[in-house]
C-alpha positions in Angstrom: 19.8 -1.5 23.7 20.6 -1.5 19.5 22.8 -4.2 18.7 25.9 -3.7 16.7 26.4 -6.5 13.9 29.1 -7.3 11.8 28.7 -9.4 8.0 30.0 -12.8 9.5 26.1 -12.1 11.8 23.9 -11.7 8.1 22.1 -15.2 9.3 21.3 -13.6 12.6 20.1 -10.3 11.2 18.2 -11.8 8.9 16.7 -14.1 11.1 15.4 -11.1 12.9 13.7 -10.1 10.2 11.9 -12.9 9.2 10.5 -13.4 12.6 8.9 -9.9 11.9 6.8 -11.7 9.0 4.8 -13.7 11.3 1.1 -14.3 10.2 -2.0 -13.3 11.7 -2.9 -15.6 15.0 -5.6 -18.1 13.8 -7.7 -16.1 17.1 -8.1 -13.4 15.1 -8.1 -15.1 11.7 -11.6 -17.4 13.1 -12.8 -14.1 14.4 -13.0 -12.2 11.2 -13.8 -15.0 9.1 -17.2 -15.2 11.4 -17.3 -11.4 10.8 -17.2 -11.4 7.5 -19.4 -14.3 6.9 -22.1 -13.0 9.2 -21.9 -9.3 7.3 -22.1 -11.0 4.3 -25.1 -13.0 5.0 -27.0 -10.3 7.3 -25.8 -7.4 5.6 -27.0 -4.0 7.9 -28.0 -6.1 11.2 -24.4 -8.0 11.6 -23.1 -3.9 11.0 -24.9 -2.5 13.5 -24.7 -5.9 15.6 -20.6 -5.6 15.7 -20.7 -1.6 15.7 -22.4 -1.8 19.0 -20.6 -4.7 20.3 -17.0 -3.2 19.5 -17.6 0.6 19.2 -20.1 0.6 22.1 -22.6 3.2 19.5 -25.7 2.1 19.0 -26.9 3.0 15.7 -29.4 2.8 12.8 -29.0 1.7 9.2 -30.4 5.6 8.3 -27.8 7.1 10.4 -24.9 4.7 9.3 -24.0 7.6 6.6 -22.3 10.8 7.8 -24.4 13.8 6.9 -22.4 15.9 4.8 -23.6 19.2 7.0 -22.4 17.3 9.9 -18.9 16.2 8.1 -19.0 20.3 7.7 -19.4 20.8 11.1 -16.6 18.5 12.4 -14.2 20.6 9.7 -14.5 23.5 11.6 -12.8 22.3 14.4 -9.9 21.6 12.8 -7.3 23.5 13.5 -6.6 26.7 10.4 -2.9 26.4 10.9 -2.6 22.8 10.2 -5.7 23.0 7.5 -3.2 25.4 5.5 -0.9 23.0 6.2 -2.5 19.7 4.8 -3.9 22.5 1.3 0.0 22.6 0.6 0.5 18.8 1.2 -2.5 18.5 -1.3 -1.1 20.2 -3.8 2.5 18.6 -3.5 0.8 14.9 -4.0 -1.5 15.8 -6.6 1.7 17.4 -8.6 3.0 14.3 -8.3 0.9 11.5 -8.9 -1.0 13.7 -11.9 2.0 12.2 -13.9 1.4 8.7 -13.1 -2.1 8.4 -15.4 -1.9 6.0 -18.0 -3.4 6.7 -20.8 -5.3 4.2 -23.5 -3.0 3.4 -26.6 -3.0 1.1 -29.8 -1.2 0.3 -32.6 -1.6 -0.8 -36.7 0.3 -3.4 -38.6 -1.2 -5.1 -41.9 -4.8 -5.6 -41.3 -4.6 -5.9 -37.4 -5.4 -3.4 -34.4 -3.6 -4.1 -31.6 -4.2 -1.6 -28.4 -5.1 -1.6 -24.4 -7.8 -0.1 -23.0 -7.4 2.1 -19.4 -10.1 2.8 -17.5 -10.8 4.1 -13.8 -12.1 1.5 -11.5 -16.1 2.0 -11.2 -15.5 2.4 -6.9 -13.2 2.5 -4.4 -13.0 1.9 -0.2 -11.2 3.7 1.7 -10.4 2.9 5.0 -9.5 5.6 7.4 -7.9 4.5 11.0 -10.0 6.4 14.0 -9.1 5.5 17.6 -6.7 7.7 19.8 -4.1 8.7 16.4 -5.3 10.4 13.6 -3.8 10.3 10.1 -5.0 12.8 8.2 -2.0 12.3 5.4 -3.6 8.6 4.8 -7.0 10.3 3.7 -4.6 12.1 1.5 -2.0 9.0 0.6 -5.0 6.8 -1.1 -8.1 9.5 -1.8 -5.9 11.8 -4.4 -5.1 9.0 -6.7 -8.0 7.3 -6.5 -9.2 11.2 -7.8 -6.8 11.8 -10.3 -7.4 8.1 -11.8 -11.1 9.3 -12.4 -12.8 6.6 -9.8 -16.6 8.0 -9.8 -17.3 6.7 -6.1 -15.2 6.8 -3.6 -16.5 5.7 0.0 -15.0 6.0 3.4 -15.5 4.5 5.9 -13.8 5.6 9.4 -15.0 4.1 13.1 -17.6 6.2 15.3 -16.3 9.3 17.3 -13.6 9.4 14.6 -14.1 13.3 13.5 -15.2 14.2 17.2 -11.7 13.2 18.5 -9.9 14.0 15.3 -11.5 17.2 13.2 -8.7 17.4 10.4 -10.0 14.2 8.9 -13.2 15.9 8.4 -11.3 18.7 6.9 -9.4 16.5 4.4 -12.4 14.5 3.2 -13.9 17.7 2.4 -10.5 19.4 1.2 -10.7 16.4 -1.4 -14.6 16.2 -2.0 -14.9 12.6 -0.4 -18.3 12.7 1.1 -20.0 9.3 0.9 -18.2 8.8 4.2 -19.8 6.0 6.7 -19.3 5.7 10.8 -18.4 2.0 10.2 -14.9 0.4 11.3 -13.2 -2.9 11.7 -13.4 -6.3 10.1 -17.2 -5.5 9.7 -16.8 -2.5 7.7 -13.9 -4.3 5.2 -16.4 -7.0 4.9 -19.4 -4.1 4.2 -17.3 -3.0 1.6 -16.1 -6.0 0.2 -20.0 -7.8 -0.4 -22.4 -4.6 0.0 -25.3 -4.1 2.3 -28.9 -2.1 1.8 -27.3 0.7 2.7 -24.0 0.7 1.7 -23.2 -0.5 -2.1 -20.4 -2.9 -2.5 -16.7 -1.1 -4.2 -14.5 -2.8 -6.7 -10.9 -2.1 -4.3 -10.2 -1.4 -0.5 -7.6 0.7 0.4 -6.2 2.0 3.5 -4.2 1.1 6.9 -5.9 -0.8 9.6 -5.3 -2.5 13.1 -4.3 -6.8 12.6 -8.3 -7.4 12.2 -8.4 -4.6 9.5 -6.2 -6.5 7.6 -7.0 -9.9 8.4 -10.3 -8.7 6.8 -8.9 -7.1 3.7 -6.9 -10.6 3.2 -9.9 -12.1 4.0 -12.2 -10.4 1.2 -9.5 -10.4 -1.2 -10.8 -11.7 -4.8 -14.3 -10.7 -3.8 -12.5 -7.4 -4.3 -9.1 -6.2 -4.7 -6.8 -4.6 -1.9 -4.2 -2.7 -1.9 -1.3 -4.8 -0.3 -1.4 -6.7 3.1 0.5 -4.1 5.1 3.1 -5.0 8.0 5.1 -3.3 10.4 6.8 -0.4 9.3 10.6 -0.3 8.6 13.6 1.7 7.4 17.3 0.7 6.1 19.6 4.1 6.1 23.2 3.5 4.2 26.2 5.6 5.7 29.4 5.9 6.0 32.0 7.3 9.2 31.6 11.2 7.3 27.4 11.0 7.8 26.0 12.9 10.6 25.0 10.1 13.2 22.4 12.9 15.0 20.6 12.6 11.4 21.1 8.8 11.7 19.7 8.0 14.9 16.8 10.8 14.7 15.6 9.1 11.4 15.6 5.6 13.0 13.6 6.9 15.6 11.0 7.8 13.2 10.3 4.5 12.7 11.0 2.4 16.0 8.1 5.2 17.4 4.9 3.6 15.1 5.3 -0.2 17.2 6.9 -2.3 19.1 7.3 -4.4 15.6 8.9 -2.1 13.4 12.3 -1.9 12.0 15.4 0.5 12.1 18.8 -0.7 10.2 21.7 1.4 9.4 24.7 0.4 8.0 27.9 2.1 8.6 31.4 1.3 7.5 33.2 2.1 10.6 32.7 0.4 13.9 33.5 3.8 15.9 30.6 5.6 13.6 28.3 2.5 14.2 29.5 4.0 18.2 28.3 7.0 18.1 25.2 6.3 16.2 24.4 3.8 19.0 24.8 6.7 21.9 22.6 9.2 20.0 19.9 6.9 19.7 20.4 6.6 23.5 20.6 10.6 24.0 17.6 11.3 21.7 15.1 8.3 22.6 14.7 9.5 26.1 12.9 12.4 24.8 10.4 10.7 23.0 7.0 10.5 23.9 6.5 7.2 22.8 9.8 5.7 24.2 9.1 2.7 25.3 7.5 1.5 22.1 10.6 3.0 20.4 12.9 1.1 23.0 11.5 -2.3 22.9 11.1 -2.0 18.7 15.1 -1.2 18.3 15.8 -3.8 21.1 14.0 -6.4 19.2 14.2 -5.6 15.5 16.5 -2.8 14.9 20.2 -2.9 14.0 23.2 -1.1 13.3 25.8 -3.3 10.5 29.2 -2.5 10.4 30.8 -3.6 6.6 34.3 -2.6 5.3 33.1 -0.8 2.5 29.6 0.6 1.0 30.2 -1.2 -1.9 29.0 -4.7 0.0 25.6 -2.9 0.7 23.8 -3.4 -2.0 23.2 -7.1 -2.2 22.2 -7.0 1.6 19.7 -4.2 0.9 18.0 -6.3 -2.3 17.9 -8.8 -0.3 16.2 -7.2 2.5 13.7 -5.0 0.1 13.3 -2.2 2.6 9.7 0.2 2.8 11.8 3.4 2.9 15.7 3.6 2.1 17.8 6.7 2.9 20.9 6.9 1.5 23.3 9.8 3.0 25.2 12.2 0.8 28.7 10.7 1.7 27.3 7.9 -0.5 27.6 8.8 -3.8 24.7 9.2 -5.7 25.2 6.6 -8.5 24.6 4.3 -5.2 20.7 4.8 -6.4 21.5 2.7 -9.5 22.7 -0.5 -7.4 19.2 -0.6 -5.6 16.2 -2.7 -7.6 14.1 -3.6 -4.2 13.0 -0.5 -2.3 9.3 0.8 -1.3 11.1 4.6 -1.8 14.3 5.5 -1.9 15.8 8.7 0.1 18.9 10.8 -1.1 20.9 13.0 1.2 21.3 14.3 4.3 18.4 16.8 3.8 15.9 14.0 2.6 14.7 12.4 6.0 12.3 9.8 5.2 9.5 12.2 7.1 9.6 14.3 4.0 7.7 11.6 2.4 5.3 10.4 5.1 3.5 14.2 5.3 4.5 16.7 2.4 7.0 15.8 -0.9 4.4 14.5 -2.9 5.1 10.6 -3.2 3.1 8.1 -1.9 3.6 6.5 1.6 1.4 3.4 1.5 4.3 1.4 0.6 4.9 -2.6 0.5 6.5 -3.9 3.5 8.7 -6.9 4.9 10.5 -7.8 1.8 7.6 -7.2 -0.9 9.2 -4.4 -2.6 11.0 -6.9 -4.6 7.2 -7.3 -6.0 5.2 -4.4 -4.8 5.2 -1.0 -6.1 3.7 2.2 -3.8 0.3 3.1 -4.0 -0.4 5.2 -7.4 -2.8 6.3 -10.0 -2.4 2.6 -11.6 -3.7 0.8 -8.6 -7.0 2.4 -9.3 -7.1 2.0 -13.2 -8.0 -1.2 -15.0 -6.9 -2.5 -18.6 -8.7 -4.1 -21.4 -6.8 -5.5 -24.4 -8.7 -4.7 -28.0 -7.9 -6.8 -30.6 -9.0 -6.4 -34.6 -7.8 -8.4 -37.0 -8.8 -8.0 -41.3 -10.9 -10.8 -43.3 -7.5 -11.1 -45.0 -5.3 -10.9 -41.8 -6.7 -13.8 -40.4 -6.5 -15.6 -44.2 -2.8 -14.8 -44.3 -2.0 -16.6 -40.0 -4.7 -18.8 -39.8 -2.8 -22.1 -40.3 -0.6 -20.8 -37.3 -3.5 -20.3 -35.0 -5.1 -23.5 -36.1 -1.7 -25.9 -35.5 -1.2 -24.0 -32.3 -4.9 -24.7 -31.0 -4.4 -28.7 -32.5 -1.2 -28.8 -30.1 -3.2 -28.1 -27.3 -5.6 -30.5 -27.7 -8.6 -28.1 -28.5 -10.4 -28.8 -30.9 -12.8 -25.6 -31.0 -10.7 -23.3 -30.8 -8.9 -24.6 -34.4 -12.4 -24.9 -35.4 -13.0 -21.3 -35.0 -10.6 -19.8 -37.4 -11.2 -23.0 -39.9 -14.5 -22.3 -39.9 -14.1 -18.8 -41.6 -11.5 -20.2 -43.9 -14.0 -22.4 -46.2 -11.2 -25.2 -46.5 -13.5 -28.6 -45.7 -14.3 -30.7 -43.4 -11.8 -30.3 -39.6 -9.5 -32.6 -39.8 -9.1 -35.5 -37.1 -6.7 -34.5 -34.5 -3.5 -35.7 -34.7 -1.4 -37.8 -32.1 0.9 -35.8 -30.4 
């Protein structure tokens, strides 16, 4: 099943997973291209055209937005236990990302004002999966710091029959007061989004997970508007050593290989007999799993258990690798933390499976994937502010640096831009440029 690897086998790990990085097929990159062209240029008629040809619902442009006493009706359903549930989950990631806000700030020196502006984007997208899963903590993940960064309008959008089969997305939307919520899904409804129709007004940001045309949209639109970060197939690195419990080990690697047939369990070990048992558990516990065979075929393919001869030859492996989510066991020591600069979210101790931060601690779990933590950060408040710079300078600030500016300008060969702070200067005629 899992394969054991040793560090003389780095090359073939690692060849793994690059072959996990694999672009979108140019079938389904034409397909939305056309999508998103013919949305564009036919606004509500391509929407309703591709609704009914993919969704099989045959709707109108006035029925295209969920009625909110409908949305209320579909939140009944929804089971009370889990509803209480999801309320404590809510309050967990609001407590956290309240203390990611950045706040506007400037500074004085002589006669200049320095300082940056931070504002909330004007409107958001987000995209909720429908389909046969439901992800209620995604409507959570992207709406509540959207919410907490002050964005005015945020719009969902979520396929048709979506809050028949799945009522607790109802009840989160209206948990978090999102109610411009539209029965729209796939490429069509990123590309909606993305260029605006009649009835549904372009946003500034899409957010969200998505099926390979989902994304192959949002890449698709992206510069139109922004996105959040071209998502891949889910993965986990877990650092242990012989003392960690390998029933923790191979439950937590589970977690993952269940999502697809493409994502990623590694743990490293630093005993061969640990690396053993870890093996066998995954055996024991994966034939309980209701989605086994996805889980089977994703350790088979991409998942891993490395044996080294020490925990201290981890760390360059796991920078290397940038993992989504990283759990490090408590026989590591914790100072192991500081050794790590490319992770999506780090996990310490035994009590700390990486679960805790899909559904309920308060982080975000839209993290970047397949090696972009060394460049992504997770989802936060800051993907859903924007920054201006303000600049002031004095009549006699600009007197006292102007010569500066204008050899600096000259240097680069333009002209006007010297010209501009000359200009104010009173000092003749501009001088011919100079060879350089």
């Amino acid at each position: 099943m899992i394969r054991i690897f040793k560090e003389k086998d780095k090359a073939k790990l690692f060849a793994r997973l690059e072959s996990r990085k694999a672009s979108v097929s140019d079938e389904i990159a034409d397909s939305v291209r056309q999508i998103v062209t013919e949305v564009r240029q036919q606004g509500d008629r391509a929407l309703l055209r591709y609704t009914q040809k993919f969704d099989r619902v045959k709707l109108t442009a006035d029925r295209l937005r969920v009625n909110p006493k409908a949305l209320r009706a579909a939140a009944k359903k929804a089971d009370p236990d889990l509803l209480r549930d999801l309320e404590k989950a809510v309050f967990n990631i609001h407590a956290y990302h309240r203390r990611q806000v950045q706040n506007s700030w400037q500074y004085r020196k002589r006669g200049v004002v320095l300082g940056q502006r931070v504002l909330p984007l004007d409107s958001v997208g987000v995209y909720v999966p429908g389909g046969s899963a439901a992800y209620p903590s995604s409507v959570l993940m992207n709406v509540i710091p959207a919410k907490i960064a002050g964005v005015p309008r945020i719009v969902v959008v979520t396929p048709p029959g979506t809050f028949g089969q799945h009522p607790i997305i109802a009840a989160a939307l209206l948990e978090l007061n999102a109610t411009e919520v539209y029965t729209i899904g796939g490429a069509q409804a990123v590309a909606a989004l993305a260029y605006g129709t009649a009835t549904i007004p372009r946003v500034d940001k899409i957010v969200g997970p998505g099926n390979a045309y989902v994304t192959a949209a949002k890449r698709e639109v992206f510069g139109q508007v922004d996105i959040d970060m071209i998502a891949g197939p889910s993965e986990i690195v877990i650092l242990a050593t012989a003392e960690s419990n390998p029933r923790f080990i191979a439950a937590d690697m589970l977690s993952q290989a269940e999502h697809d047939e493409s994502a990623c369990s590694i743990c490293f070990t630093d005993s061969l007999p640990h690396a053993m048992l870890v093996k066998r558990e995954l055996e024991v516990q994966l034939e309980s799993l209701t989605r086994k065979e996805i889980a089977r075929k994703s350790l088979e393919r991409f998942g891993g258990i490395v044996v080294m001869d020490s925990h201290i030859q981890y760390a360059p492996w796991i920078n290397e690798i940038a993992p989504e989510h990283l759990e490090i066991f408590s026989s590591l020591p914790i100072s192991t933390i500081d050794k790590i600069r490319n992770a999506g979210s780090i996990f310490y101790g035994d009590y700390s499976p990486e679960a805790v931060g899909d559904y309920f601690a308060g982080s975000n779990h839209v993290l970047p994937t397949g090696g972009t933590a060394r460049f992504f950060s997770p989802l936060g408040v800051y993907h859903f502010q924007r920054k201006t710079g303000i600049i002031r300078y004095t009549k006699a600030e600009l007197s006292r640096t102007w010569k500066s500016i204008d050899a600096l300008a000259q240097s680069e060969g333009f002209d006007a831009h010297a010209r501009s702070v000359r200009i104010r200067q009173k000092v003749g005629k501009f001088p011919k440029k100079k060879d350089a």
